[in-house]
PASEBA-1860 file (N, C-alpha, C; in nm, 3 decimals):
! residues 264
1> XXXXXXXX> 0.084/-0.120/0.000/0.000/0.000/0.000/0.087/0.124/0.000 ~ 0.049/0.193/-0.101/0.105/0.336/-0.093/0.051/0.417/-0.066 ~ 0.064/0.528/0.001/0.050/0.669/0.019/-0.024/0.799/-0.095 ~ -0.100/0.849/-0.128/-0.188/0.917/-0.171/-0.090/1.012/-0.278 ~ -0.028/1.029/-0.367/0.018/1.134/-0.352/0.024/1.275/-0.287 ~ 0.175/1.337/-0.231/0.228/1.446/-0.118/0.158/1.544/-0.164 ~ 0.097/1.612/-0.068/0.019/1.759/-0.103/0.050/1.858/0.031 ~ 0.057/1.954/0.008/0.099/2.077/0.049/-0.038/2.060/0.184
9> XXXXXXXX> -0.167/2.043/0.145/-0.283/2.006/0.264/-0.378/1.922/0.221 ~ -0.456/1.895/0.349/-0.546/1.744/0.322/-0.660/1.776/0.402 ~ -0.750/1.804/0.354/-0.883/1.795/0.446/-0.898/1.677/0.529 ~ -0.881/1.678/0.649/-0.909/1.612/0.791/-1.132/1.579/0.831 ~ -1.172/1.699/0.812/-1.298/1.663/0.834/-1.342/1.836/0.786 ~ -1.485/1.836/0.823/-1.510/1.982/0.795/-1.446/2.082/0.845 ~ -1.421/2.117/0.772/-1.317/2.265/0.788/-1.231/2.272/0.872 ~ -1.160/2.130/0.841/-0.961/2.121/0.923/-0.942/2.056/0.824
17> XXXXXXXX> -0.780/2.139/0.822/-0.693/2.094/0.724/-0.511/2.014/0.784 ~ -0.472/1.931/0.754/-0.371/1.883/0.772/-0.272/1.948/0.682 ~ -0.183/2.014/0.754/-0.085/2.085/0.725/0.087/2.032/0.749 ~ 0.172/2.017/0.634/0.305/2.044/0.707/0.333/2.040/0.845 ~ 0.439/1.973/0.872/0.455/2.030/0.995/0.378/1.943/1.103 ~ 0.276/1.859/1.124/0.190/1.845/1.183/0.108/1.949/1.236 ~ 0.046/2.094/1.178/-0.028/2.145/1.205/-0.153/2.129/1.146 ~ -0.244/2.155/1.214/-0.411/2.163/1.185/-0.457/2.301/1.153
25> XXXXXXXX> -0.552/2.335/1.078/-0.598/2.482/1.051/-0.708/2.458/1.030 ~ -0.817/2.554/1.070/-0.951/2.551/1.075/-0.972/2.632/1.029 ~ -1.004/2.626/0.845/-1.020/2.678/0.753/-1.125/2.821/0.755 ~ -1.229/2.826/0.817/-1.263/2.948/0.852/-1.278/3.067/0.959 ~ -1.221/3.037/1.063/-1.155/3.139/1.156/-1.015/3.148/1.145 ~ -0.880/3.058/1.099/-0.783/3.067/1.040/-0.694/3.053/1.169 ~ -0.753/2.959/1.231/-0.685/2.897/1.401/-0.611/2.785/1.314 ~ -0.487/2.827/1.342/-0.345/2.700/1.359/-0.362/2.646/1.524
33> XXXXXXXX> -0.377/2.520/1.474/-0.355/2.415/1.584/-0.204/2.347/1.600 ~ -0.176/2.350/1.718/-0.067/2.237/1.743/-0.091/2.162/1.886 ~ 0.004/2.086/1.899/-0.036/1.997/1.984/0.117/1.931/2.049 ~ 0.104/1.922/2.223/0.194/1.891/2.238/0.399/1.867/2.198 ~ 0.412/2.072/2.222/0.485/2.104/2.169/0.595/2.046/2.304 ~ 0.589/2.034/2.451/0.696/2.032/2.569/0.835/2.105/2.553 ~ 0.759/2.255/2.576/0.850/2.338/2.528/0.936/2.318/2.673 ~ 1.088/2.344/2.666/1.153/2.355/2.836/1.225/2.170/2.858
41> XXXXXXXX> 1.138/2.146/2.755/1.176/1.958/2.767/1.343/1.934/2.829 ~ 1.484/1.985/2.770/1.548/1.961/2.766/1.567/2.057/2.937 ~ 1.547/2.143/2.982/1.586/2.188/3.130/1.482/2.041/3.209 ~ 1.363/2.030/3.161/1.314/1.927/3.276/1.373/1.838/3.275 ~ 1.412/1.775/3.174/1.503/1.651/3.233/1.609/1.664/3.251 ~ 1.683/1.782/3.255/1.809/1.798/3.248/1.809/1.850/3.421 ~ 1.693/1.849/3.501/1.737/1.884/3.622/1.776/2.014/3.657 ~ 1.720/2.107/3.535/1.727/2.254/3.554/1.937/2.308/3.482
49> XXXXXXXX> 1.987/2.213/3.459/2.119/2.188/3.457/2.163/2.328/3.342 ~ 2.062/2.380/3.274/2.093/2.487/3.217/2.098/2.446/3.073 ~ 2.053/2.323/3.043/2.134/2.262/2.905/2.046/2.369/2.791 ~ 2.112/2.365/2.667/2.040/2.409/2.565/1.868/2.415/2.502 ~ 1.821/2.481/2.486/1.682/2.479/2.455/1.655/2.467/2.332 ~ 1.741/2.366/2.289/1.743/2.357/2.091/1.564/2.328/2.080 ~ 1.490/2.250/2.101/1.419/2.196/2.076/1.272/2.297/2.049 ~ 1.255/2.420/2.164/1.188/2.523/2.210/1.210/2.596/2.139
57> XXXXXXXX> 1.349/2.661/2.055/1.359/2.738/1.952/1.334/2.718/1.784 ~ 1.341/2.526/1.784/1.292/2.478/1.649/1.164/2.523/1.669 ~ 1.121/2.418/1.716/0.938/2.438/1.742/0.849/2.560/1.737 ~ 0.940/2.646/1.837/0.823/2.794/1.811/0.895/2.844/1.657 ~ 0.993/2.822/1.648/0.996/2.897/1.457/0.915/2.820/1.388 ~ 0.904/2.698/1.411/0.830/2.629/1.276/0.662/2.697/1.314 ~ 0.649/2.717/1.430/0.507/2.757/1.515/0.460/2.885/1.441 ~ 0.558/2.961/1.435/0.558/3.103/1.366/0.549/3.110/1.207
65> XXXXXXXX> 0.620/3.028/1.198/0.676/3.025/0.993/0.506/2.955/0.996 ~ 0.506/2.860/0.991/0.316/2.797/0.968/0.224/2.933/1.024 ~ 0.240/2.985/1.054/0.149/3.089/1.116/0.135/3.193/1.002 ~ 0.258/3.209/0.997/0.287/3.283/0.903/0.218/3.290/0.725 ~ 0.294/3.164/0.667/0.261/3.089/0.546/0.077/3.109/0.543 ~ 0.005/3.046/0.642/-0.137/2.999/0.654/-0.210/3.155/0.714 ~ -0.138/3.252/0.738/-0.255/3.382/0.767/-0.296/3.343/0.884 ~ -0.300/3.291/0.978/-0.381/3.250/1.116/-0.389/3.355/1.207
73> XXXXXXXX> -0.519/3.341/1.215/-0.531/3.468/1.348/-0.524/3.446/1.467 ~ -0.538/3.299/1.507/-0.492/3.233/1.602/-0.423/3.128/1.649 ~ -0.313/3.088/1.734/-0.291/2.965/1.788/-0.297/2.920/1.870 ~ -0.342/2.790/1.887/-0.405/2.732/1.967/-0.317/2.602/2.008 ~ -0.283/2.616/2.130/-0.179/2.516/2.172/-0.235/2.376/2.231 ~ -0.263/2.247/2.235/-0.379/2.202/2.269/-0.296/2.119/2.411 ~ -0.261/2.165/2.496/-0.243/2.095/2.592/-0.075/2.039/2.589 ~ 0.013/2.015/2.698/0.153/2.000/2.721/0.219/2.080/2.615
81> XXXXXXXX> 0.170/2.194/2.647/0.270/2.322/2.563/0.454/2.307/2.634 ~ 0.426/2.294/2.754/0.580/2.290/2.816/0.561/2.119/2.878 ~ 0.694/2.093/2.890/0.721/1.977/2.924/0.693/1.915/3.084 ~ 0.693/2.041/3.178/0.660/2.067/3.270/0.671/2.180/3.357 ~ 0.558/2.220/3.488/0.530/2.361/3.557/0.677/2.387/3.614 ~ 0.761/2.272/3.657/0.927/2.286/3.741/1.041/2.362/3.621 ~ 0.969/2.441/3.547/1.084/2.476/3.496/1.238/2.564/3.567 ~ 1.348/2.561/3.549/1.388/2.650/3.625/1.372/2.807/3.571
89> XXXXXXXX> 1.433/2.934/3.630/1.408/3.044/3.638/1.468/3.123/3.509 ~ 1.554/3.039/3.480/1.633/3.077/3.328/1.509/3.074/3.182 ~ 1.479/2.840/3.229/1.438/2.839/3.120/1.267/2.885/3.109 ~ 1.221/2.918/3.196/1.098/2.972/3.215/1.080/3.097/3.148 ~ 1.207/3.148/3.147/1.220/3.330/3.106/1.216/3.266/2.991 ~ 1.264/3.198/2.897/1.301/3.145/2.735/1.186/3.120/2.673 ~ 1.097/3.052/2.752/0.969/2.961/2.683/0.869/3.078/2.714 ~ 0.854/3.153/2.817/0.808/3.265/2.812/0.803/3.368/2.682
97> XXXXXXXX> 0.989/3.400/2.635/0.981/3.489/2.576/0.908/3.463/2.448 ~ 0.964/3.299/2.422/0.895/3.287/2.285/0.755/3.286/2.251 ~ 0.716/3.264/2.378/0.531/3.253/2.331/0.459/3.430/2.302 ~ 0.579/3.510/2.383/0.507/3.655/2.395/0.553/3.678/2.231 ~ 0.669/3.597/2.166/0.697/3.601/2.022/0.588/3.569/1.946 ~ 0.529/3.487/1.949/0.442/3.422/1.901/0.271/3.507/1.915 ~ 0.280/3.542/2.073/0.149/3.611/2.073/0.196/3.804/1.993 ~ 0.310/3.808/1.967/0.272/3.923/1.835/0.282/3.945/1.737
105> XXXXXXXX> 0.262/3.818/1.718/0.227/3.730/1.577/0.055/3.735/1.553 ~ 0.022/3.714/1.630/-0.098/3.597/1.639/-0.180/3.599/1.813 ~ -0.344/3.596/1.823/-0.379/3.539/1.952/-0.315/3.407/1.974 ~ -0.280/3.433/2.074/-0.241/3.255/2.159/-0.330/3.229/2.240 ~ -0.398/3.072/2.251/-0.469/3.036/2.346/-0.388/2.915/2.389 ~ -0.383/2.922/2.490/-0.311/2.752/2.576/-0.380/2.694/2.666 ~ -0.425/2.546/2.590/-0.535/2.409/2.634/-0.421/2.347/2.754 ~ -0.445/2.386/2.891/-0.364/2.284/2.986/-0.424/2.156/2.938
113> XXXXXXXX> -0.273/2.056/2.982/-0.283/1.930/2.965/-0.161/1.897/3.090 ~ -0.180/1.760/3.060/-0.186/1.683/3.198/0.038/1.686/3.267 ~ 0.095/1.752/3.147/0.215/1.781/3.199/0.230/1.924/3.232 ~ 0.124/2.024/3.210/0.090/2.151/3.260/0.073/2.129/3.446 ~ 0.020/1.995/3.519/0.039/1.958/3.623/-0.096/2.066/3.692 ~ -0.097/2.056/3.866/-0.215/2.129/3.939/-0.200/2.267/3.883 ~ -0.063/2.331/3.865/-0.054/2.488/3.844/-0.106/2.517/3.728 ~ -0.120/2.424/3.635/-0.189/2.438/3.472/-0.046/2.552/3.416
121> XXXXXXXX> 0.057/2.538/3.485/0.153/2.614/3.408/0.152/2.744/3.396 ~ 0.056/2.814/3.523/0.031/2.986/3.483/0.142/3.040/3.501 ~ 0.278/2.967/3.567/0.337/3.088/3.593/0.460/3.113/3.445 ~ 0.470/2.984/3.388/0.535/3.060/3.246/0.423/3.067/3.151 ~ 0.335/3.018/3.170/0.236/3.036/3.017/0.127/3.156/3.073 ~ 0.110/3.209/3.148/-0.005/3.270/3.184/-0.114/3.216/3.168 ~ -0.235/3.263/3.149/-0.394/3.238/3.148/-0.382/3.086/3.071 ~ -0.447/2.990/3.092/-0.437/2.838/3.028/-0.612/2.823/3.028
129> XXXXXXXX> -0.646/2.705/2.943/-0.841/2.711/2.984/-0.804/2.542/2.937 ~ -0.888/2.506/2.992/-0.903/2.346/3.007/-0.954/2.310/2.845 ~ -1.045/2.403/2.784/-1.107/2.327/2.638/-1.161/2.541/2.555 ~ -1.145/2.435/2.499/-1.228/2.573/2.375/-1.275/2.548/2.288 ~ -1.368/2.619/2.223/-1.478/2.585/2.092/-1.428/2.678/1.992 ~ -1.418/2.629/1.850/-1.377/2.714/1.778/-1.439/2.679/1.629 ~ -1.511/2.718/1.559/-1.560/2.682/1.446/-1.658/2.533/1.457 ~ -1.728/2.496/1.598/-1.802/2.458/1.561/-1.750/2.269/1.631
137> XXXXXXXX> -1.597/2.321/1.651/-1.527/2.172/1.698/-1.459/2.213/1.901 ~ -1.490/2.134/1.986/-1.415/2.125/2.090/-1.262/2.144/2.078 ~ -1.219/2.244/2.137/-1.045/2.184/2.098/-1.010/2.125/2.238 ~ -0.992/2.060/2.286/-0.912/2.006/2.419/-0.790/1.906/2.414 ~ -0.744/1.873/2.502/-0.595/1.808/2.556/-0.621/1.699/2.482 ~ -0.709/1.576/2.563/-0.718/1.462/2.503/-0.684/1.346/2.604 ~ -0.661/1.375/2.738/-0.621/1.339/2.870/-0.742/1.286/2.930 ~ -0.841/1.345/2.898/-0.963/1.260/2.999/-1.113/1.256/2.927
145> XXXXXXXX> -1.066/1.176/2.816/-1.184/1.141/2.759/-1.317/1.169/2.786 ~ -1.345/1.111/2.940/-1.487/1.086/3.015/-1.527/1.223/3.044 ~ -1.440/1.351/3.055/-1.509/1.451/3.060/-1.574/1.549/2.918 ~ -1.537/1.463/2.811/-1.572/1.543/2.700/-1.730/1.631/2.692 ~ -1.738/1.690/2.605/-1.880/1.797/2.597/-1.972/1.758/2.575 ~ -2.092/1.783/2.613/-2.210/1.683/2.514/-2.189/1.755/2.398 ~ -2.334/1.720/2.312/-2.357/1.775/2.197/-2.349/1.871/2.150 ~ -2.283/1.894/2.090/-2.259/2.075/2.026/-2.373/2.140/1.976
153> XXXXXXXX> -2.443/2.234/2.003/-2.557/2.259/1.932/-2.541/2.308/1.755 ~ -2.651/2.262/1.692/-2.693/2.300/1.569/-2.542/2.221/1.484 ~ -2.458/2.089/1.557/-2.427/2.008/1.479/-2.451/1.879/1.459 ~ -2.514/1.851/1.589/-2.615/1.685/1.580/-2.538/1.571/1.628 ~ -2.404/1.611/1.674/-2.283/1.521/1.730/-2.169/1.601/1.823 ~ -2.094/1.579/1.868/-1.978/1.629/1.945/-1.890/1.596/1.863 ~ -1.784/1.686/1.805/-1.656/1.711/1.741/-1.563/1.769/1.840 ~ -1.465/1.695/1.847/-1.324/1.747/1.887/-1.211/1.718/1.816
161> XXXXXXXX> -1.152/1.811/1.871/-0.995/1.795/1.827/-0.911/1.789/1.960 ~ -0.811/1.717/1.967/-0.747/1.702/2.054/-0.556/1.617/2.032 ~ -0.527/1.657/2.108/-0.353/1.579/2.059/-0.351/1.449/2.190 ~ -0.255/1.449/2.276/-0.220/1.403/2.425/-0.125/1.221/2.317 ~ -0.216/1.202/2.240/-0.158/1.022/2.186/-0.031/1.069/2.130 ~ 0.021/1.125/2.087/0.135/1.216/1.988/0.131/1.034/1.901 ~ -0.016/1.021/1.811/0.032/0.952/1.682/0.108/1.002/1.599 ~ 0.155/0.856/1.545/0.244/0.889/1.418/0.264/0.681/1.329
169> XXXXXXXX> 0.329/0.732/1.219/0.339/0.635/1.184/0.489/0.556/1.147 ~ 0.504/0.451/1.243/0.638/0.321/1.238/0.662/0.331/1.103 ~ 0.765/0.336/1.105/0.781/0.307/0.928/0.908/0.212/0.929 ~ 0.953/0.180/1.031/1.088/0.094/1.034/1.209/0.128/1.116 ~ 1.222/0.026/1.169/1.363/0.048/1.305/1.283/0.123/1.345 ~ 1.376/0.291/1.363/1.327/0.396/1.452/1.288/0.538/1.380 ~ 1.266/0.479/1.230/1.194/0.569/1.137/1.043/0.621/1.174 ~ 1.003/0.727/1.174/0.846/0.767/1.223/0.821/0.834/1.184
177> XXXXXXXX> 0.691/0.883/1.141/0.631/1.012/1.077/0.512/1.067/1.148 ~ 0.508/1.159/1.250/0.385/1.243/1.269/0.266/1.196/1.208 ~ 0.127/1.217/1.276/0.006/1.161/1.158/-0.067/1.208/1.251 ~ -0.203/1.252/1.164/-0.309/1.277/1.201/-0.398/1.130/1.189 ~ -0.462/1.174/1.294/-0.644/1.030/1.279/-0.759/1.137/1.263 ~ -0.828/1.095/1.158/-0.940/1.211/1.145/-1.045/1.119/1.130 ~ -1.176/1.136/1.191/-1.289/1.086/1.133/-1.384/1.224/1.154 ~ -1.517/1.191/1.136/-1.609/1.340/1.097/-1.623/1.387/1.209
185> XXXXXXXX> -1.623/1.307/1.309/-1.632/1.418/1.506/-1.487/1.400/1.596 ~ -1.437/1.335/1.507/-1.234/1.351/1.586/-1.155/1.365/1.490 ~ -1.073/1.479/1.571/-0.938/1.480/1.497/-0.818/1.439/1.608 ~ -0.713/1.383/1.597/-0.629/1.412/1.681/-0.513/1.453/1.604 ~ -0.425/1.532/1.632/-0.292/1.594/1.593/-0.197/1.571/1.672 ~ -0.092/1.541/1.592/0.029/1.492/1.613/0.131/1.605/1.695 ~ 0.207/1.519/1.777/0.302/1.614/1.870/0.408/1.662/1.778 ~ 0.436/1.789/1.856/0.564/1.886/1.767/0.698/1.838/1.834
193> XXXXXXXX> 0.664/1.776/1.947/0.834/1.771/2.039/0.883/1.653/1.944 ~ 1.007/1.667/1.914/1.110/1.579/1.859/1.118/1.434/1.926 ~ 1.107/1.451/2.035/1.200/1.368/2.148/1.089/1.230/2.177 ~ 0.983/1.234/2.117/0.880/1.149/2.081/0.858/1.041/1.976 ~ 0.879/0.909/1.987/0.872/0.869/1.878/0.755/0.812/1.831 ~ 0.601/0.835/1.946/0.486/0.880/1.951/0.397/0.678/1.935 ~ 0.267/0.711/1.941/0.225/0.591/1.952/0.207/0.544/1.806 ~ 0.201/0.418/1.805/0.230/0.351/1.642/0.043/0.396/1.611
201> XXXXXXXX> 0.021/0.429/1.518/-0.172/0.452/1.472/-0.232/0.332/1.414 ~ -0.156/0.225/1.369/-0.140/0.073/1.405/-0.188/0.001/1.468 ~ -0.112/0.047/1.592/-0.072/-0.051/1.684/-0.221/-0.084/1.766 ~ -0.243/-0.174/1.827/-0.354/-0.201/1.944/-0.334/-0.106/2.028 ~ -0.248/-0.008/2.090/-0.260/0.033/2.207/-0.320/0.200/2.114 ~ -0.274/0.218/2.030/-0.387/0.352/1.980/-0.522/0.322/1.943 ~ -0.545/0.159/1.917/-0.707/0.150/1.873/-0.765/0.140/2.050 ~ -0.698/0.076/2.148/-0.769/0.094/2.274/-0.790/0.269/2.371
209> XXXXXXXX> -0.686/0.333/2.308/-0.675/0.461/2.345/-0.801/0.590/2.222 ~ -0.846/0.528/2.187/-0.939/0.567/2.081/-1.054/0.499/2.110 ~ -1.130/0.375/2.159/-1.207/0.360/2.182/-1.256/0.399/2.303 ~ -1.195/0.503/2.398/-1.255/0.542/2.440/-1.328/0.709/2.435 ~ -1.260/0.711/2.316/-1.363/0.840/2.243/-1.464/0.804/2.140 ~ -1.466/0.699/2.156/-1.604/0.613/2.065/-1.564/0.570/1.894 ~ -1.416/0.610/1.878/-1.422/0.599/1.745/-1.334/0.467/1.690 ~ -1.397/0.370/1.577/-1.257/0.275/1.538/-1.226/0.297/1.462
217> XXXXXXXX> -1.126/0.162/1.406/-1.043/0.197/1.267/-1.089/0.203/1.154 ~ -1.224/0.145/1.169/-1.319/0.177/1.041/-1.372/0.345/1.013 ~ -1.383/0.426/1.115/-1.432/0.564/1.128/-1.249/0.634/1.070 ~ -1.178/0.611/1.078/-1.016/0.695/1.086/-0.975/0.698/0.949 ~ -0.952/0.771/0.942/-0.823/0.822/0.799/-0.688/0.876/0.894 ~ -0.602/0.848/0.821/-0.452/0.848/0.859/-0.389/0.926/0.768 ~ -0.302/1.088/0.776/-0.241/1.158/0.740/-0.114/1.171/0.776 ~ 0.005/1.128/0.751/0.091/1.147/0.779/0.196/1.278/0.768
225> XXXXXXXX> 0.266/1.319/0.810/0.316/1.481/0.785/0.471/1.465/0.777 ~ 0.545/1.541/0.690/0.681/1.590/0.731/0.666/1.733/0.708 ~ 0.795/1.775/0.719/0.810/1.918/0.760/0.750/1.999/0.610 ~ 0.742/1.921/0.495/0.686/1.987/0.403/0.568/1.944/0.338 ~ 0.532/1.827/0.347/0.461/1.757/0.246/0.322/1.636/0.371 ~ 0.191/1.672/0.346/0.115/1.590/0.367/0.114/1.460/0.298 ~ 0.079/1.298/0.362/0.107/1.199/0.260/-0.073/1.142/0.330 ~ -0.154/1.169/0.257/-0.297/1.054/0.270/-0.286/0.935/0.251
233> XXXXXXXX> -0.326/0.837/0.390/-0.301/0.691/0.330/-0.437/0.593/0.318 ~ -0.530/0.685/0.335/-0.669/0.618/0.341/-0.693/0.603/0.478 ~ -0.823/0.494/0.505/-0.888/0.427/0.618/-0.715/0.404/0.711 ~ -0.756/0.396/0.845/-0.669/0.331/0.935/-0.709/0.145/0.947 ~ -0.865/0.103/0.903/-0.838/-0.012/0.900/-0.788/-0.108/0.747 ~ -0.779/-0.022/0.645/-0.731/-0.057/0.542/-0.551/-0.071/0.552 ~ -0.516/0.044/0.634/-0.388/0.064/0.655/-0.307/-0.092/0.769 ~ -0.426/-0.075/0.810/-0.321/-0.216/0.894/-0.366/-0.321/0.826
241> XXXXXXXX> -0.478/-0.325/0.731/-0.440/-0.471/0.653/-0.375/-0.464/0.581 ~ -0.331/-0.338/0.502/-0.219/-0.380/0.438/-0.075/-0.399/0.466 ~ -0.077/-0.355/0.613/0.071/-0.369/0.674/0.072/-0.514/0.753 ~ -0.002/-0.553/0.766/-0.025/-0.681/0.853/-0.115/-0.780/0.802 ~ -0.172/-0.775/0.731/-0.249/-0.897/0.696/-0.266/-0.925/0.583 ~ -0.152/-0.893/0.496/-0.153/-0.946/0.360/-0.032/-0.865/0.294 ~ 0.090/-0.898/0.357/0.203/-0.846/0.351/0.268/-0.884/0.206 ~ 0.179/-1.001/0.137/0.238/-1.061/0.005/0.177/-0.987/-0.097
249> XXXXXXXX> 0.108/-0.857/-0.058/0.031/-0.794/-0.235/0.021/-0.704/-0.219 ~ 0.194/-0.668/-0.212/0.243/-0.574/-0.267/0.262/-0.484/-0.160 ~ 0.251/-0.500/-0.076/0.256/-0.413/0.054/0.389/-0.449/0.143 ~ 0.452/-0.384/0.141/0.596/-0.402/0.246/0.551/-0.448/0.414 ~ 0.615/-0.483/0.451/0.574/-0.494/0.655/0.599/-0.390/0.678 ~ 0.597/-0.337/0.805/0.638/-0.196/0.858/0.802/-0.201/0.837 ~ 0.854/-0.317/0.875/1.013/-0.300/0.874/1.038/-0.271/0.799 ~ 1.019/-0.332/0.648/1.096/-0.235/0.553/1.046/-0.149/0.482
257> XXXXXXXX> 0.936/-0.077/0.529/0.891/0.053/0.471/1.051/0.145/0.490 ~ 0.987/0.257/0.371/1.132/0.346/0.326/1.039/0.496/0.436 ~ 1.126/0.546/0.450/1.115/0.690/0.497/1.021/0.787/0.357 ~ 0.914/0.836/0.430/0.846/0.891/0.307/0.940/1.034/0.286 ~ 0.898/1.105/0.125/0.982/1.142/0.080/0.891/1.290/0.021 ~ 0.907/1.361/0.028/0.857/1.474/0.015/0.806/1.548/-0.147 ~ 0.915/1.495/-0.222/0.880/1.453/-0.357/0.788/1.407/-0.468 ~ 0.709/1.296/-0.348/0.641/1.172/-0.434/0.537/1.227/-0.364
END
């Protein structure tokens, strides 16, 4: 099974688009979504040790350049914007500065999620809100299913968007690609932190982490992302039969899938 031919964007469901980058855009208020960026990552585990913030300075440029490119009037961070509330006093000032970068760019809204911790992270992110509505879809974390919204009025179902799984797709050894799961009332979006090599969209443990937002692999389409190029691969349950259950027609195993290619 191959990949859709690479496109610049991919309609996800009504009016979200899969973007480069693993960003989402909601085609008519012009909200860039991201998701689980753990900005500060490298001071939290580093024990405050001072180490470099390479990761915090990729991320918010690519955060900005997509912002940029796509016109967005807003971004919307959906939960574990920072890696955690213990930042030290250095790197707090850093992840700080960049978001005040970012907010004069653009509104920023920041969805606490569950490495935002009890403080929800006010003291480097300021104001945080547990969920938000935006064109018609929930945006939230993706951390506690059981509290989701009821019915959205005047759409006849509950739509969200949400990150927290940081899917993506195995492609071999320790090859991976970012991916969206979209069906018509979920989206989830893929994490921006590097340091993730995220849950397989495959695997059993993302179809059990998905059924408890009601949706299976028959409801999912699978988008995969690199830094330039969207790749559509169809259904998610078409996708694992062709990676697993009929590996002789014509379909590679996951192991030796090639690294997708921006080109094709």
């Amino acid at each position: 099974m191959k990949p859709a031919p690479a496109c610049d964007a991919h309609p996800l469901a009504d009016g979200v688009l899969a973007l480069p980058g693993g960003f989402a855009l909601l085609t008519h208020s012009r909200v860039l979504i991201c998701a689980d960026a753990h900005l500060g990552y490298e001071d939290v585990m580093g024990g405050g040790a001072a180490l470099p913030l390479w990761s915090t300075t990729e991320i918010v440029a690519s955060i900005a350049l997509a912002a940029r490119r796509h016109d967005a009037r807003e971004i919307v961070f959906l939960g574990d914007a920072i890696h955690g509330a213990g930042l030290s006093e250095g790197a707090g000032r850093a992840v700080g500065a960049a978001l005040d970068a970012l907010r004069a760019q653009a509104r920023v809204t920041i969805v606490a999620g569950n490495h935002e911790g009890r403080t929800r992270g006010v003291a480097v992110l300021g104001a945080t809100v547990e969920s938000c509505e935006r064109d018609g879809w929930t945006l939230a974390h993706g951390d506690r299913p059981e509290s989701r919204p009821s019915t959205i009025a005047g759409y006849g179902a509950e739509r969200t968007i949400i990150g927290h799984l940081h899917p993506s797709l195995h492609l071999g050894g320790e090859i991976t690609a970012p991916a969206f799961l979209a069906s018509r009332a979920l989206v989830v979006v893929p994490a921006l932190t590097p340091y993730s090599p995220g849950l397989d969209v495959t695997g059993d443990a993302c179809l059990d982490a998905l059924a408890a937002w009601g949706v299976g692999r028959r409801d999912l389409h699978v988008v995969a992302a690199t830094a330039e190029r969207v790749f559509p691969f169809g259904t998610l349950s078409a996708l694992r039969g062709a990676l697993y259950l009929h590996p002789g027609d014509g379909a590679a195993p996951l192991g030796r899938r090639r690294r997708l290619r921006s080109d094709r």
